[in-house]
Backbone bond lengths (Angstrom), bond angles and torsions (degrees), N, CA, C in turn:
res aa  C-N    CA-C-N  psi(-1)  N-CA   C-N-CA  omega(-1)  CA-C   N-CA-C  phi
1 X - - - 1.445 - - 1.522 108.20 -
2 X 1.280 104.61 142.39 1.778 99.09 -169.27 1.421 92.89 -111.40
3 X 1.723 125.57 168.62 1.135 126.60 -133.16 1.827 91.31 -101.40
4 X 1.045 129.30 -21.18 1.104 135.24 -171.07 1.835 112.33 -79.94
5 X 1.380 100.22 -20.08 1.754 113.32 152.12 1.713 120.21 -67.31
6 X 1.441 81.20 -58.48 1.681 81.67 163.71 1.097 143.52 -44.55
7 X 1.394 103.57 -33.16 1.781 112.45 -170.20 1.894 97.28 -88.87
8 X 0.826 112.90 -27.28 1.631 136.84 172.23 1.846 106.01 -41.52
9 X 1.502 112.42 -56.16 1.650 124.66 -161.07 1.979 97.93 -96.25
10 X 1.312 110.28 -5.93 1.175 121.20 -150.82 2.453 91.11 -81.95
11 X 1.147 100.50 129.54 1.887 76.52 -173.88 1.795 92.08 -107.76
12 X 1.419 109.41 153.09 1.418 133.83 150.33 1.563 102.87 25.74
13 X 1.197 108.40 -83.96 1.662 113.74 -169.08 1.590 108.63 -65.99
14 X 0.874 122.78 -33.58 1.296 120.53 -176.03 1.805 120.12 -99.11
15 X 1.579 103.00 22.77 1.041 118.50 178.22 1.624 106.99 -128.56
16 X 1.127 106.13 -9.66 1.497 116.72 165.75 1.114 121.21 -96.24
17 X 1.537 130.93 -7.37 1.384 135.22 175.62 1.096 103.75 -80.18
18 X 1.639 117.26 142.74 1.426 101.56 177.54 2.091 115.07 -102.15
19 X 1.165 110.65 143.25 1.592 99.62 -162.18 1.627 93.68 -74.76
20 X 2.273 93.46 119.30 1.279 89.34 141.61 1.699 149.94 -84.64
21 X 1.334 131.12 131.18 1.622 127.88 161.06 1.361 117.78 -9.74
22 X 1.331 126.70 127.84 1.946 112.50 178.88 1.731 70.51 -93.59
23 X 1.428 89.05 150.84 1.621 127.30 159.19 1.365 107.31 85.82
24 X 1.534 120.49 -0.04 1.189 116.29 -139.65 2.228 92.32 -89.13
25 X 1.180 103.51 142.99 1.694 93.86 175.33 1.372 128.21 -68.84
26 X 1.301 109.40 135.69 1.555 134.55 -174.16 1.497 93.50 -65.50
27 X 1.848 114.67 129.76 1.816 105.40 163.26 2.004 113.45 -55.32
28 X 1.146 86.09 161.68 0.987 110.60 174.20 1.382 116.29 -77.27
29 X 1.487 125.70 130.31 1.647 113.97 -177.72 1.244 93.84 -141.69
30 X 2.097 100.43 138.48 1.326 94.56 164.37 1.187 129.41 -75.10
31 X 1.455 122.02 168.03 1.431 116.57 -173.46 1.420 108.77 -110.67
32 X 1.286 152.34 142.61 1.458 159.78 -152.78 0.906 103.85 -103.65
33 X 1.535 114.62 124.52 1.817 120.34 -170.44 1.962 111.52 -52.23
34 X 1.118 110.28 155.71 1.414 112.27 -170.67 1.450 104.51 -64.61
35 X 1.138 126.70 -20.04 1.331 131.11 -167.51 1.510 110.39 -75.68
36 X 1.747 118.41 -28.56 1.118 100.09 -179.40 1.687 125.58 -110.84
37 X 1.373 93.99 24.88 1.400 102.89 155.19 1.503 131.19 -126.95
38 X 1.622 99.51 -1.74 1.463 112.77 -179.13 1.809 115.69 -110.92
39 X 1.642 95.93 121.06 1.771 101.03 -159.65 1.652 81.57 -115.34
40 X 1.689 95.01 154.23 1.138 107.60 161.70 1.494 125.32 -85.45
41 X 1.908 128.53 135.88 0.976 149.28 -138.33 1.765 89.09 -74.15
42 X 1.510 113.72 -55.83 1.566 99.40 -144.82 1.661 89.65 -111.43
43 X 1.410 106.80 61.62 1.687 115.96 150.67 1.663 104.83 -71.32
44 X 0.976 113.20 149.18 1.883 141.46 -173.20 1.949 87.62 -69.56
45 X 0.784 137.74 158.57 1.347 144.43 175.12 1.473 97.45 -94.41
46 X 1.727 123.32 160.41 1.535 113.92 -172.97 1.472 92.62 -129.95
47 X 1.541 117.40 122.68 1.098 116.73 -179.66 1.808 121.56 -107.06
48 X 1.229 112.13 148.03 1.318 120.43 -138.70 2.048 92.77 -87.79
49 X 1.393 118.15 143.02 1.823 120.24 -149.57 1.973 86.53 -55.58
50 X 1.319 96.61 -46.71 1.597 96.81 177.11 1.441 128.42 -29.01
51 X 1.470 99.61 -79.86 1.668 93.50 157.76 1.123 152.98 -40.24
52 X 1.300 96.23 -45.59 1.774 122.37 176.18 1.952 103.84 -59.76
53 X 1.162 91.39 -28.28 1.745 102.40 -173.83 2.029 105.33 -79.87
54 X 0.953 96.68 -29.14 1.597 110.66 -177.93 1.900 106.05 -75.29
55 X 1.765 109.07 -31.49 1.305 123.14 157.95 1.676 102.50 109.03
56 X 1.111 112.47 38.51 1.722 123.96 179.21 1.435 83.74 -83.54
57 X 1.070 106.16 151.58 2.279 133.66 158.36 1.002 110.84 -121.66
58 X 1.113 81.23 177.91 1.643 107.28 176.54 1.766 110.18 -103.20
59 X 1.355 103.96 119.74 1.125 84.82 174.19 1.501 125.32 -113.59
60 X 1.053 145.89 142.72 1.552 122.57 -173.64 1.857 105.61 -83.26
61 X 1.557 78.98 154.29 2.050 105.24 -173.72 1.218 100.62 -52.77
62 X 1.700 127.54 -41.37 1.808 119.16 -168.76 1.863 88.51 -105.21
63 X 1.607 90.05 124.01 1.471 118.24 133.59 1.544 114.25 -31.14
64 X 1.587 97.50 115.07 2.201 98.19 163.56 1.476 95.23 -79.58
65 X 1.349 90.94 151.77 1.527 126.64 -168.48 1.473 94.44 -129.06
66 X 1.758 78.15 118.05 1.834 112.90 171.60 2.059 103.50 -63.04
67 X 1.387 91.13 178.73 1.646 117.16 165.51 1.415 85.16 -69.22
68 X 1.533 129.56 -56.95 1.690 100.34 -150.15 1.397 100.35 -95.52
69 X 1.420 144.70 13.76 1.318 128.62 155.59 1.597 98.36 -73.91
70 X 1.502 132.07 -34.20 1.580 139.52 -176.14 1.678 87.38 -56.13
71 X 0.972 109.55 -69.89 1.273 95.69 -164.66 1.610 130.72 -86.61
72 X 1.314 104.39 8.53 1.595 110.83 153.73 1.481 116.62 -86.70
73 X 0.983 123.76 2.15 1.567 141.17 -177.58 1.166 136.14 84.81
74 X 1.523 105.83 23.03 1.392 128.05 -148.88 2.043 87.63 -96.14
75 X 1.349 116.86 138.08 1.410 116.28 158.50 1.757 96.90 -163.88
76 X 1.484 72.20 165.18 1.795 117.08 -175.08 1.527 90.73 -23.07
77 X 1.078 119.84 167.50 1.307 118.60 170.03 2.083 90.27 -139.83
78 X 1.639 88.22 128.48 1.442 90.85 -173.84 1.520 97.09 -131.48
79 X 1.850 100.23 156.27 1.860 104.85 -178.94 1.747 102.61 -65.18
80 X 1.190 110.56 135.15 1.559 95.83 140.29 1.207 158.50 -26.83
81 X 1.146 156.98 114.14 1.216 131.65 174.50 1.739 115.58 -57.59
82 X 1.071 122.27 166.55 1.872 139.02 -163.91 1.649 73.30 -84.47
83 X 1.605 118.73 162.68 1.167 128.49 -169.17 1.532 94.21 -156.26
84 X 1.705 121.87 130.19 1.040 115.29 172.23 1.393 118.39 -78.87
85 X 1.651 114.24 142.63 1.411 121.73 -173.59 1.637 99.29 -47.45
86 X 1.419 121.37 142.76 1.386 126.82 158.36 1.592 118.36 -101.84
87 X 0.814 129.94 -168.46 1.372 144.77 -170.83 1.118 107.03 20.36
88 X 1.897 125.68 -170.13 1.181 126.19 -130.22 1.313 100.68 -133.95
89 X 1.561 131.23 146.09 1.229 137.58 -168.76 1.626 113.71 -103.24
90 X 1.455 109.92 127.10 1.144 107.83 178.33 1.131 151.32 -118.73
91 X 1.373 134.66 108.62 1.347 110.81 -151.76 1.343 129.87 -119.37
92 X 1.260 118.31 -178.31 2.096 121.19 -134.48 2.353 90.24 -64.65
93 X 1.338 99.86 -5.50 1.509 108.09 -166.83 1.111 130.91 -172.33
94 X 1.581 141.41 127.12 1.285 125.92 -143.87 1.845 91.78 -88.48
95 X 1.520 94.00 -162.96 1.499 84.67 -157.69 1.708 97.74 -86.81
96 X 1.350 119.32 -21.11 1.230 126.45 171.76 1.768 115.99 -31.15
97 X 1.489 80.28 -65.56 1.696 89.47 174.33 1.065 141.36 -49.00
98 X 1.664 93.82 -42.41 1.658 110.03 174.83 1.671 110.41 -81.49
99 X 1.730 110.16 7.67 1.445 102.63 179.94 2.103 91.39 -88.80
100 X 1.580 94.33 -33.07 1.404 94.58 -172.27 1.582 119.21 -66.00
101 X 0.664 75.64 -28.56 1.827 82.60 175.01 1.627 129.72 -65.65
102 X 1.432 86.64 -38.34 1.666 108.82 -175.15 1.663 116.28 -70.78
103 X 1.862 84.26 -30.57 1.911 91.58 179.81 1.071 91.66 -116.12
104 X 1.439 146.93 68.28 1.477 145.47 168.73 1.667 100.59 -170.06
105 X 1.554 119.44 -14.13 1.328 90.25 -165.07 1.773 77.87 -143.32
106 X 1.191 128.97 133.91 1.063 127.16 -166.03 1.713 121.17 -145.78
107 X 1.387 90.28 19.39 1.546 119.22 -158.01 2.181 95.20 -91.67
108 X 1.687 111.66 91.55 1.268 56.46 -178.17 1.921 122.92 -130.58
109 X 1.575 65.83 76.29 1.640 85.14 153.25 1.533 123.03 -127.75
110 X 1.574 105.96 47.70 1.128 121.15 -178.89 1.521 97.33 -133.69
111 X 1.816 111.17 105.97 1.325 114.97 170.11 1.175 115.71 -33.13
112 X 1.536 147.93 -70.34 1.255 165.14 -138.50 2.138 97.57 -54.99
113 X 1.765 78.91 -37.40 1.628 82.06 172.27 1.391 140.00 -84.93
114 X 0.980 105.31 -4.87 1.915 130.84 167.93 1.050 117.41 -103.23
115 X 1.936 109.98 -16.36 1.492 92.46 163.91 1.721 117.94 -88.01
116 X 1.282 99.49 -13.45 1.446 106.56 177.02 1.641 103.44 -83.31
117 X 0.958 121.54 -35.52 2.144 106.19 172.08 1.485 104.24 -65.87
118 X 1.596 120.77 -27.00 1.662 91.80 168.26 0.998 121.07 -90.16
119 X 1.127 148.97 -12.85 1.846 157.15 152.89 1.055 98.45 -36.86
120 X 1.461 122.83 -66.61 1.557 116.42 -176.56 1.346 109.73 -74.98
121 X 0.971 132.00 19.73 1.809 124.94 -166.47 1.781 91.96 -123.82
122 X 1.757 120.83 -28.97 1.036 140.21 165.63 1.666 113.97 -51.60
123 X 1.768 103.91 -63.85 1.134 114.85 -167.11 1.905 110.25 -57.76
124 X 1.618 98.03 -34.38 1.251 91.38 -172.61 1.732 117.10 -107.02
125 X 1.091 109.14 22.84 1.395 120.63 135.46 1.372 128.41 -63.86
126 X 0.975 94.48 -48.86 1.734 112.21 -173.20 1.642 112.40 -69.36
127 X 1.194 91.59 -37.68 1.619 101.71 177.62 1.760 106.02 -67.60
128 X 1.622 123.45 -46.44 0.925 117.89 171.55 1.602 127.17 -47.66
129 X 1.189 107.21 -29.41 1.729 132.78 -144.19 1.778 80.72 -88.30
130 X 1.354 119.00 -32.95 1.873 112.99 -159.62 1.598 92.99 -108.10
């Protein structure tokens, strides 16, 4: 079929697309610092002199809590603080092993060998990370 048939069966929409290149590279775009699209959640709402004149508030999201919610056992409910991970990570093989494997087993369509490139791909993350 020669190409001038082609363009022939081709309808409206698909003659307005323009053909992209496979593989070809995506531009480059900058990206906008996080700051100017990321707001903090529990800003006060801003109410306009109009309203405020009509006698709307502000009210805050948490309910004050009496003595007898204190003493029904009721309290504030606050975030946590972030907590550093404790204890120690372990993995399916020390890195020794996964050195042995890597220069002994080279097959790789043998799981044993992909689990040893991420052990070592693990270890030296970690090394970066300290």
């Amino acid at each position: 079929m020669d190409p001038t048939n082609q363009n022939k069966n081709l309808t409206d929409e698909q003659k307005l697309q323009p053909a992209q290149p496979v593989g070809s590279v995506s531009k480059e775009v900058e990206k906008a610092p996080v700051s100017d699209y990321v707001e903090v959640s529990d800003k006060e709402p801003k109410l306009h002199p109009e309203v405020a004149e009509i006698g709307v508030e502000v009210v805050s999201e948490r309910p004050p809590l009496t003595v007898e919610h204190k003493d029904l056992g009721i309290k504030e409910s606050i975030p946590e603080p972030a907590t550093e991970p404790t204890g120690s990570v372990q993995f399916p093989m020390t890195k020794q092993q996964a050195d042995n494997v890597t220069k002994n087993d080279k097959k790789v369509t043998n799981s044993i060998f992909w689990l040893a490139i991420s052990v070592i791909r693990q270890f030296l993350k970690k090394r970066k990370v300290n």
